[in-house]
C-alpha positions in Angstrom: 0.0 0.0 0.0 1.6 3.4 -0.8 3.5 5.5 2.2 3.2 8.8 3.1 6.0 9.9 0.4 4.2 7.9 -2.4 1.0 9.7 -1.6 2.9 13.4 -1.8 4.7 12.6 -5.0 1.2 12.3 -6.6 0.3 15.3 -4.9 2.9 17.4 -6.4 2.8 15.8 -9.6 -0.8 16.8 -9.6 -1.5 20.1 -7.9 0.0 22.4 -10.4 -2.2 21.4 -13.5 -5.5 20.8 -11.3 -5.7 23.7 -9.0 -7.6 26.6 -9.4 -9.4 24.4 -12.6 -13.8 23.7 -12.4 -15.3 20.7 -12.8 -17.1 20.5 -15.3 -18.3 16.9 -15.4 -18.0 13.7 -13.2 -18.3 10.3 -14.2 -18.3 7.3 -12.2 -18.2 3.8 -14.0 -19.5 1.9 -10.7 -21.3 2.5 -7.8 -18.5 1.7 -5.7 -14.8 0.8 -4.6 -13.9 -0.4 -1.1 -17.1 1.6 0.2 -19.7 3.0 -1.7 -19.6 6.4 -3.2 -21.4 8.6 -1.2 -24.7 10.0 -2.1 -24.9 12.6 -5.0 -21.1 11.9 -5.6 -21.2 13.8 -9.1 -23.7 16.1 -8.8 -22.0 17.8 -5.8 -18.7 17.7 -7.3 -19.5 19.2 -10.6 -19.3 23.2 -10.8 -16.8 23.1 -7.9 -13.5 24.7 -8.1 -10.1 22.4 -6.6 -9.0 25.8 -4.6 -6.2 23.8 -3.3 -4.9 19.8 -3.3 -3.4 18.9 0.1 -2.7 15.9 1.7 -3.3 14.3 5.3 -1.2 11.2 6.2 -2.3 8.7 3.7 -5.0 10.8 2.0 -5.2 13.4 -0.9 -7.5 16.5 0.0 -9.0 18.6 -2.8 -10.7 21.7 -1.5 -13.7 22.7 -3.2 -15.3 25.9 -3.5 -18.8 26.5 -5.4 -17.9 29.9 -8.0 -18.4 33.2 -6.6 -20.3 31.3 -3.6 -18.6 32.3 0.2 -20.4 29.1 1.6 -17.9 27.2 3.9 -15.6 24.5 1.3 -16.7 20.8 0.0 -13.8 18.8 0.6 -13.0 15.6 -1.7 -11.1 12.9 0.1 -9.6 9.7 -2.0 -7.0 7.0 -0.5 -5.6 5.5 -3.5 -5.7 1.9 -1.6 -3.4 -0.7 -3.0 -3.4 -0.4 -6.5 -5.0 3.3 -7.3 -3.9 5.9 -9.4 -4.9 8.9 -11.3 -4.1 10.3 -14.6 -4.2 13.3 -16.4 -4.8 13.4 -19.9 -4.4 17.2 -21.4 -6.1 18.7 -24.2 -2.9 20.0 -26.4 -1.3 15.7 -25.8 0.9 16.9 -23.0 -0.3 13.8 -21.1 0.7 12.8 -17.4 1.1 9.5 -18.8 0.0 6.1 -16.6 3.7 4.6 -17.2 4.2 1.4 -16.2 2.8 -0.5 -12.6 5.9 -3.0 -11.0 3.9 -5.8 -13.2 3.0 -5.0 -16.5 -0.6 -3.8 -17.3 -1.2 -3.2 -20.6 -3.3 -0.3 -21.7 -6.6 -1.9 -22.5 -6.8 -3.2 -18.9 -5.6 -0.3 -17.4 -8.4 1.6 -19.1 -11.5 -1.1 -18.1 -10.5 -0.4 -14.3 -11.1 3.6 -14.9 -13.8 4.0 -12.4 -13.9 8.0 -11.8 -13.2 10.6 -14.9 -13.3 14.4 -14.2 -13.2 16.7 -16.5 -11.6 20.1 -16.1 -12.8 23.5 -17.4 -9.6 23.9 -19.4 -10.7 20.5 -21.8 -8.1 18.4 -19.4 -9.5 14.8 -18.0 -8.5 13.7 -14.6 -9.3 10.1 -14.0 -8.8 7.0 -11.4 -7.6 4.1 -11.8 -8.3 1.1 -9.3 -7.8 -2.9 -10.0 -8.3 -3.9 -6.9 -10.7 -1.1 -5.8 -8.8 -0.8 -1.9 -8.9 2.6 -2.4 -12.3 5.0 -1.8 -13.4 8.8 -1.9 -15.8 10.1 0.1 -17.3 13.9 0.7 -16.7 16.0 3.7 -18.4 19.3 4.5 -17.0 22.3 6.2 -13.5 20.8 6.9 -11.5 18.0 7.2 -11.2 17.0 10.3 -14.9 16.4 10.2 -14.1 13.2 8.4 -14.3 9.7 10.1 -11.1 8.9 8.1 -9.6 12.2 9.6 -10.6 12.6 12.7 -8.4 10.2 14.6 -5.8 10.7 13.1 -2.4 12.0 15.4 0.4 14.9 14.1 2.1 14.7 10.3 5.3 13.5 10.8 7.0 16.0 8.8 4.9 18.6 10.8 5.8 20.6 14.2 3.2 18.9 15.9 5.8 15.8 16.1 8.7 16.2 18.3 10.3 13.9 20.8 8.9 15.2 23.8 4.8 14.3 22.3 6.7 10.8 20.9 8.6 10.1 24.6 4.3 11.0 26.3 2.8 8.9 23.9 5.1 6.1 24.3 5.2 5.9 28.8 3.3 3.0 29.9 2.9 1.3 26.4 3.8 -2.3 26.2 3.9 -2.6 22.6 7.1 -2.4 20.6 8.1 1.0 19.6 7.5 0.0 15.8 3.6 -0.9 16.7 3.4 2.8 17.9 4.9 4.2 15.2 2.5 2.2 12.7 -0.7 3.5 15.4 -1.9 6.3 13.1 -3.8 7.5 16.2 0.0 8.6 18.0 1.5 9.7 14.1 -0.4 9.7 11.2 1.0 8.3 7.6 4.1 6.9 8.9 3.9 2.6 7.1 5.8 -0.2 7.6 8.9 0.7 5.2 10.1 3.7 6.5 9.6 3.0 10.3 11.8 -0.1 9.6 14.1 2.4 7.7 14.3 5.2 10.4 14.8 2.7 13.1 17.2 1.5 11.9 18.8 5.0 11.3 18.2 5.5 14.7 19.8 2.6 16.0 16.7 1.5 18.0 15.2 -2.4 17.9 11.6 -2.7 16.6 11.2 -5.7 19.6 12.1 -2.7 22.4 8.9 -1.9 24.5 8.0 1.6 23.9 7.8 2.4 27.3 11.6 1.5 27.7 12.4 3.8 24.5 14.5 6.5 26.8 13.9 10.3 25.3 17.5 10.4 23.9 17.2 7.5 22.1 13.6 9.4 21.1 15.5 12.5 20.1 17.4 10.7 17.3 14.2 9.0 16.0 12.2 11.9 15.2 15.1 13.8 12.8 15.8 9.7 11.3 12.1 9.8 11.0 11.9 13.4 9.1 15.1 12.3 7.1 14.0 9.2 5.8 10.6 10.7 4.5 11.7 13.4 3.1 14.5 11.6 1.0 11.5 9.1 0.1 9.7 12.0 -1.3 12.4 13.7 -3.2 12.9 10.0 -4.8 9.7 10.0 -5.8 8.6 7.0 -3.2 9.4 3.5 -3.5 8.1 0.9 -6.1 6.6 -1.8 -4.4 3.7 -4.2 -6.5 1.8 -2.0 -7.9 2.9 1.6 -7.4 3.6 4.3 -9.9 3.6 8.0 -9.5 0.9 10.3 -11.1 3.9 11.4 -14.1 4.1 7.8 -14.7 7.5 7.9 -13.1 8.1 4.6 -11.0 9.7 5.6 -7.8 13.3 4.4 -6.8 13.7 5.3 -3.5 13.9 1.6 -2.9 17.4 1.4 -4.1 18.4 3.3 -0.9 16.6 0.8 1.4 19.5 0.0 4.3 17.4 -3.0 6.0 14.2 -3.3 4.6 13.9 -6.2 2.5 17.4 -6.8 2.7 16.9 -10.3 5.0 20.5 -11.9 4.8 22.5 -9.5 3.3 25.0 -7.8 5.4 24.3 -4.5 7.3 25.1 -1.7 5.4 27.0 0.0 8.7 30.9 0.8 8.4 32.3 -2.2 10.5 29.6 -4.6 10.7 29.2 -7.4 9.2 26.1 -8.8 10.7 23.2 -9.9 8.1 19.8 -8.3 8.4 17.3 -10.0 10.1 13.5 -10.5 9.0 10.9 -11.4 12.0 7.2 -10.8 12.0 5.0 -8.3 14.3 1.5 -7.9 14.0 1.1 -9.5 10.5 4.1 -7.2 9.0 8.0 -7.9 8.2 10.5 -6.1 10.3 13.9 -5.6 8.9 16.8 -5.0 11.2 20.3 -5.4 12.3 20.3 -6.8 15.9 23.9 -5.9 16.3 23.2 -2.4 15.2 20.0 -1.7 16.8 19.7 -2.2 20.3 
């Protein structure tokens, strides 16, 4: 499932042609994709301007605002799920092209899983993508946070919300290991199973140490691992796992910079050591670590 950084590549790579354009037209090919669409999915949607494309954790936020209308902003929410992505076809043939998933898809399949097509007011077609149909949209009124997918959710952690000192109070008296926090969206929200193994292991912490005996220096080396690693992920363009591909088409490569993940058996990457990456299990994911580095 894309990461935080695969999630702001499409973002960027979208916000500059789509902002500030009208909707003009919605079409949706199915009632559904994980959940249902929700009720007068098109019909709200069309007229609306994208005032601005954001993203929280995991999700990408269009704000929508009705022409010359002060009334408080529609907000469109979509979670691209496992195998989601948009496209943007443009009316002079400068395309944002699909390019090519980690498998190969060819282009008549990729086009019968086109379940949402926008058009814009300057002739260019916006339109999603979905296989597997793990990812949804859904409607929110007034602002964000009034969303059941939002409203849980804990600081960015890329934001100043997150610092060691909120990390170290979320972390006393939890019995869990420090990586099952981490993944709790509820203590940091978009942080996945990659790049916690990767800043960890940055960090030189274990993923089996209790959270509650993660002391705040150790805490105050996670957090900047933490910022680092994302925001190297994002200037790679995110990492190309199964189905992934960024909205230009462009498959993502921070994966070639992965110290420990997926890297069971081969030899830590640390000056001096020559200890193998290990692979164990925790709550239905793969950690990857070096126990000799990571205490």
């Amino acid at each position: 499932m894309p990461e935080l950084p695969e999630v702001e590549t499409v973002r960027r790579g979208l916000a500059s042609h789509i902002e500030g354009r009208q909707i003009v037209d919605v079409t949706l090919n199915r009632k559904d994709l994980r959940f249902p669409f929700p009720d007068n999915f098109a019909r709200r949607m069309t007229g609306m301007r994208i005032a601005h494309f954001t993203r929280r954790a995991k999700y990408l936020l269009a704000e929508l605002h009705a022409p010359q209308n002060s009334e408080a902003p529609l907000y469109w929410l979509s979670h691209l799920g496992m195998t989601g992505r948009y496209m943007l076809y443009q009316p002079d043939g400068g395309n944002m092209e699909p390019g090519q998933y980690a498998h190969d898809v060819s282009a008549e399949t990729a086009e019968k899983h086109v379940h949402v097509r926008l058009t814009l007011d300057d002739g260019a077609v916006l339109t999603y993508a979905d296989p597997r149909r793990f990812g949804f949209m859904d409607l929110v009124d007034g602002a964000p946070e009034a969303s059941s997918f939002l409203a849980h959710l804990g600081p960015e952690p890329l934001g100043n919300g997150f610092d060691a000192a909120m990390l170290y109070a979320a972390c006393q008296g939890r019995k869990s290991p420090i990586k099952n926090v981490l993944l709790d969206q509820t203590v940091v929200s978009g942080l996945g199973n990659i790049y916690v193994c990767e800043a960890l292991y940055m960090s030189g912490i274990s993923p089996r140490r209790l959270a509650c005996n993660v002391g705040r220096a150790r805490l105050e080396r996670l957090v900047p691992a933490i910022r680092t690693v994302l925001q190297a992920a994002i200037e790679a363009g995110g990492s190309t796992l199964r189905d992934f591909a960024a909205s230009d088409g462009q498959l993502g490569y921070f994966q070639h910079q992965f110290r420990v993940y997926d890297r069971e058996g081969e030899t830590c990457s640390s000056d001096g050591c020559h200890a193998s990456v290990k692979r164990i299990v925790q709550s239905g994911r793969s950690s990857f670590f070096c126990s000799a580095c990571q205490r």
